[in-house]
N, C-alpha and C positions, 0 to 999 in steps of 0.2 A: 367336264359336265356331260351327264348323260341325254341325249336327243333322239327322241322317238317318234318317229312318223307311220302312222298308219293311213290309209289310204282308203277313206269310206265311196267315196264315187271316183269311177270310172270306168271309159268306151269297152273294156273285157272284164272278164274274174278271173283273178286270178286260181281261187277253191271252189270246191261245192258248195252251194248253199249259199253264196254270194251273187249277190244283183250285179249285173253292168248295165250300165245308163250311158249315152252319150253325155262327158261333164267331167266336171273333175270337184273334189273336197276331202282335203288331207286335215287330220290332226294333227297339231305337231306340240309335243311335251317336250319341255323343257327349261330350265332353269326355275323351276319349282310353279310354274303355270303351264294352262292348256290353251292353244291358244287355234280354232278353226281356220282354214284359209279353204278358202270358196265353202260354197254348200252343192255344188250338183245340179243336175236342170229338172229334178222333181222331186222325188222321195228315198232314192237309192240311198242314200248319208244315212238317214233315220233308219232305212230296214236294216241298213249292214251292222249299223253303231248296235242294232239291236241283237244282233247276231253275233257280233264281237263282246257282247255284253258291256259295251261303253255306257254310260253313264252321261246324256249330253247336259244334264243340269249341271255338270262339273268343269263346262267349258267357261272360263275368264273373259275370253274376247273372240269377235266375229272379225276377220278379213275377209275383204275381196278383193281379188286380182281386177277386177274389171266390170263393166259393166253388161257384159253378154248373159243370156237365160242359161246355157249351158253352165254358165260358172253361180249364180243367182237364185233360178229357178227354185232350189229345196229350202230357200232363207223364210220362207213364215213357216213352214214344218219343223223346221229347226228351231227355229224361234218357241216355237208351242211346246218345244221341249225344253228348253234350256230357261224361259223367261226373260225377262231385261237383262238384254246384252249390246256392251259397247259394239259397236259396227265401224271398222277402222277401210275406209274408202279414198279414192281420187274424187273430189267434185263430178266431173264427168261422168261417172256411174249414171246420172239421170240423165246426161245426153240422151233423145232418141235415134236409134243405132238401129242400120237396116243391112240389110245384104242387097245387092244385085249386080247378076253374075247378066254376060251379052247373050248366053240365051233365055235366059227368064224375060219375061213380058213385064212383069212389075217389080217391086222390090219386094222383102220380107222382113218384118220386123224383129230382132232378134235382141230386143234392148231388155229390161228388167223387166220380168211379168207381174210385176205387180206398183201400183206408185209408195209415193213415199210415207203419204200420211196412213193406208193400210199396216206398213210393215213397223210404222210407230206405235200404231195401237195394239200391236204383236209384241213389243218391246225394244225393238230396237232403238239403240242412242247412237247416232249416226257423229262420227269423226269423221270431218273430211279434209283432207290435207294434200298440197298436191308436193309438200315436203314430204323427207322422210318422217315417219314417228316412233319413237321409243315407247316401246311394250315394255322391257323391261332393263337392264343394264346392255344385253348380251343380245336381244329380240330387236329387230328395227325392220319397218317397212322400207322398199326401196326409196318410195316417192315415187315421182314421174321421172322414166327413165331416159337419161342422154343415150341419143343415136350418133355413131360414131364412126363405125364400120361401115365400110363399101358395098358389103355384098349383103345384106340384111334391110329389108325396108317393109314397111305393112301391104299387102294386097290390094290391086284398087275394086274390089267388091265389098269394100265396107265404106257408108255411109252415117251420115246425121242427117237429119230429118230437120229444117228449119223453116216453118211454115209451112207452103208447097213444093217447097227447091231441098235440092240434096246438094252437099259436100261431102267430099270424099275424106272422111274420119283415119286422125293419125293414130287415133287411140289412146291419147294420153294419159289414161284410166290406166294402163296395162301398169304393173307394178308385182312384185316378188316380194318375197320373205323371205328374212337374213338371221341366222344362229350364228352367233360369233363364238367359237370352240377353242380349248388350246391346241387341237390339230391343223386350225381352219376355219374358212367359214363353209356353212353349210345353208345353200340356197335354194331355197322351195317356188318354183317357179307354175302362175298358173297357165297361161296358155302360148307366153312368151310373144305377143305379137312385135313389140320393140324389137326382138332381136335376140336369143339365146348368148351371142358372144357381147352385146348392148350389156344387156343384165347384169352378165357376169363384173364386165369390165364398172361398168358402174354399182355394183354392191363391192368392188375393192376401194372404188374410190370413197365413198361416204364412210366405208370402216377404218379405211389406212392398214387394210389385213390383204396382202397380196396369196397367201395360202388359202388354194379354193380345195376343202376336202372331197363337199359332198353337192351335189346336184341333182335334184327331183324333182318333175312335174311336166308340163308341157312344153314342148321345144319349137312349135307352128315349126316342125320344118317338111311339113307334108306336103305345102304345094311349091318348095323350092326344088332347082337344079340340081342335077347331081355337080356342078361346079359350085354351088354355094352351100352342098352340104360337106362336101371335101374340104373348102374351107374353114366351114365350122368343123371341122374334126382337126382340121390342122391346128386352130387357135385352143381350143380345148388339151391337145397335146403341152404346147406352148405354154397354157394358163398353168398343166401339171395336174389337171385335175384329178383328182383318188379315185372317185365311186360317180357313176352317172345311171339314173333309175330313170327313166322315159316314162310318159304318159300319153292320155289322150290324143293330142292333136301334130304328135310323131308323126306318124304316120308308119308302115311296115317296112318300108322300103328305108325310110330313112332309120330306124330302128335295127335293122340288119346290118348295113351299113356299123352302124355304130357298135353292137356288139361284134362283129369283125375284127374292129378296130382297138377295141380295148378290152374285149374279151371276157377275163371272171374282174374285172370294175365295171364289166356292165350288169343293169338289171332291168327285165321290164317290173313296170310298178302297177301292176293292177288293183282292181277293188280286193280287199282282202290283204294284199301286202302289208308286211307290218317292218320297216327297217329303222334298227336299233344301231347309234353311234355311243360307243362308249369311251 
């Protein structure tokens, strides 16, 4: 099966003439549908798609990794392009979702900018599932994903908002996209807060496919240790993985690291990239 991922937002560009936005929104074609995963935190998806000469009326189905603006933000601009489209989400996506870091004075809000009956009247037909869900034979959300690993856990500067009290949000919204190939699976990851080696290890279990070809998207390994990136690089060795495309919320540091490490199977994945599994 042929799997093509192009990559309409994201934190650089990779060409000329490509927007970077802080965000992430990848296309991914495959097994005879288009299927979006995130939109971006504003309009960058729609300039670039416009620029790649994409066509967004011909997208199938809308994911979202989560519920943050960065991954969000460009969903009624998208929408105004494409028309009524299924929206395949975790419940949690309407959590309200805040940041605050010990020196900020207050918190900030970083949950969906927009509510829910807005982006209905845009089109959206909202799936919310905290299961996996089958797109198509081969296409499968992760679900909400099992934490498993030692060295992998969320940030405590992410909140929910309930009432006037804050809780410290696990994120359970966080979720990936799964292409099951006869090389592998190939896993599109939007900002990873679960866990990069979480993810991995749980899209083998829901497939029963232990060959992980391809990996692209965001890896949150920017505010870890260099002891917990060393071990994500050791399990990724371990897991065997072919091809790893980095994104947004890498970070540089740990992105060097990684191409170091695995060398021409690495790729940075910027706005503009376009990577083709055949």
């Amino acid at each position: 099966m042929n799997v093509t991922l192009t990559t309409l937002c994201e934190n650089t560009a990779g060409k000329p003439g490509f927007m970077a936005e802080w965000g992430l929104s990848i296309l991914v074609q495959a097994d005879g549908i288009n299927v979006l995963f995130d939109t971006g935190g504003c309009f960058a998806a729609v300039r670039n798609a416009d620029k790649l000469g994409i066509d967004l009326r011909a997208i199938d189905k809308i994911v979202l990794s989560h519920g943050h603006a960065d991954h969000t933000g460009g969903l009624r601009d998208v929408l105004m392009r494409t028309g009524p489209k299924e929206v395949i989400a975790h419940p949690a996506i309407w959590e309200l979702k805040y940041t605050k870091r010990t020196y900020e004075k207050r918190e900030a809000f970083v949950g969906i900018p927009f509510n829910r009956e807005e982006l209905e009247l845009y089109g959206a037909l909202f799936t919310l599932s905290k299961e996996p869900v089958y797109i198509t034979d081969t296409i499968v959300t992760t679900g909400e994903i099992v934490q498993t690993t030692d060295f992998e856990g969320i940030e405590p500067i992410f909140y929910v908002k309930e009432g006037d009290s804050l809780r410290h949000d696990l994120i359970p919204d966080d979720l990936a996209l799964i292409v099951q190939t006869q090389e592998g699976l190939v896993i599109v990851l939007g900002c990873g807060h679960r866990g990069l080696i979480n993810t991995i290890r749980h899209a083998q279990t829901i497939t029963g496919e232990q060959r992980v070809h391809t990996v692209v998207g965001g890896t949150h390994l920017f505010p870890k240790t260099d002891e917990q990136v060393d071990k994500a690089i050791s399990a990724l060795r371990e897991i065997g993985v072919e091809k790893i495309g980095v994104s947004h919320c890498t970070g540089f540091h740990a992105s060097m690291r990684l191409a170091q490490e695995f060398g021409d199977k690495f790729f940075q994945n910027n706005a503009g990239t376009q990577y083709i599994f055949e």
